[in-house]
C-alpha positions in Angstrom: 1.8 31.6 -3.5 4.9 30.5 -1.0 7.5 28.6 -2.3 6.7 25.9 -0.2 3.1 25.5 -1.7 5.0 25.5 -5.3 7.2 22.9 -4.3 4.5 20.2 -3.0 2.3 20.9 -5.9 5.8 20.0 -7.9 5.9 17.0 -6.0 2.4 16.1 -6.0 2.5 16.4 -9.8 5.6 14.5 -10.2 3.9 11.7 -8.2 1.0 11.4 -10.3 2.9 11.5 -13.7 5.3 8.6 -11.6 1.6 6.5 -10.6 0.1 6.9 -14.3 3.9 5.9 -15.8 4.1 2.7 -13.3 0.6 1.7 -13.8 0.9 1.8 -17.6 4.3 -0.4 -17.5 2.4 -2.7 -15.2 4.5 -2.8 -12.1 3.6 -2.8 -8.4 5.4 -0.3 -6.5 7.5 -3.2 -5.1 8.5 -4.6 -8.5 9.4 -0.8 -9.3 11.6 -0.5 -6.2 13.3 -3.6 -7.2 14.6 -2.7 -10.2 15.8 0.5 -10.1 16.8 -0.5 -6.3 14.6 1.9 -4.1 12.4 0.4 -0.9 9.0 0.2 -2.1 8.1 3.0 0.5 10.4 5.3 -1.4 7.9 5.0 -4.4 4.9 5.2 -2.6 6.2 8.5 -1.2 7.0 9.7 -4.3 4.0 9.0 -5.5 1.8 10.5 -2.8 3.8 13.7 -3.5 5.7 14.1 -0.1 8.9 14.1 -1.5 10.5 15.4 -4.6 13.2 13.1 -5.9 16.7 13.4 -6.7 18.1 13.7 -10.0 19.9 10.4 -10.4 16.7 8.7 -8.4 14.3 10.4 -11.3 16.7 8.8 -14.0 16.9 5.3 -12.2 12.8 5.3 -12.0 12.4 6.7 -15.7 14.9 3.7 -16.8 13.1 0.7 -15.0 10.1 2.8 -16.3 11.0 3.1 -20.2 10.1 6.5 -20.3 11.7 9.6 -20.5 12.1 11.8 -17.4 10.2 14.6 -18.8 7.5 12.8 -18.6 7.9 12.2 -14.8 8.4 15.9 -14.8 5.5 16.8 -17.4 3.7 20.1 -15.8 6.5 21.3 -14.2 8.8 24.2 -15.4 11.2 26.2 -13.6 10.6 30.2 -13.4 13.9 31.9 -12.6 14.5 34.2 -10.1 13.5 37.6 -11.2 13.9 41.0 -10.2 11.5 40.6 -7.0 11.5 36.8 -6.6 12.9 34.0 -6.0 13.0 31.0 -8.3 10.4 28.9 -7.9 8.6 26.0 -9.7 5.7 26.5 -11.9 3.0 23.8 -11.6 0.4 24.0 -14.7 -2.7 22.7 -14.4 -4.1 19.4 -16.1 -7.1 19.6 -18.2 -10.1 18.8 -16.2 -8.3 18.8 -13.0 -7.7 21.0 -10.3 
């Protein structure tokens, strides 16, 4: 597997940990943007997994979230770089998905 097929799955993992996390705190993606002060887009494409955010973007979301940002991040692990490889993400899978 490409690192570039790693790094969506990261993104599309982070995205559905971010949907389940806003859903549960009861916000709309606009009300989520507004407080930690990202366009609404900006959520939705974090949530649809095409982009993987920032650090201090994570820690704004988990915030205005109450949650920690592992759980954003839950399913995702970093492998480092080994003696034939690259770094890369690991992405597990959830139970009864694929």
């Amino acid at each position: 597997m490409d690192g570039r097929r790693k790094d969506r799955e990261a993104a599309e993992r982070i995205g559905r940990n971010l949907w389940r996390a806003r859903r549960r705190a009861g916000f709309s993606q606009e009300e989520l943007g507004a407080l930690c002060s990202l366009h609404r887009t900006e959520i939705g494409h974090l949530e649809q997994g095409r982009r993987i955010p920032r650090v201090d973007t994570l820690m704004k979301i988990a915030t205005s979230l109450e949650v920690g940002v592992d759980q954003l991040l839950r399913g995702i692990e970093w492998v480092p770089p080994g003696p034939q490889a690259s770094g890369s993400f690991a992405v597990h899978v959830e139970a009864g998905r694929r």
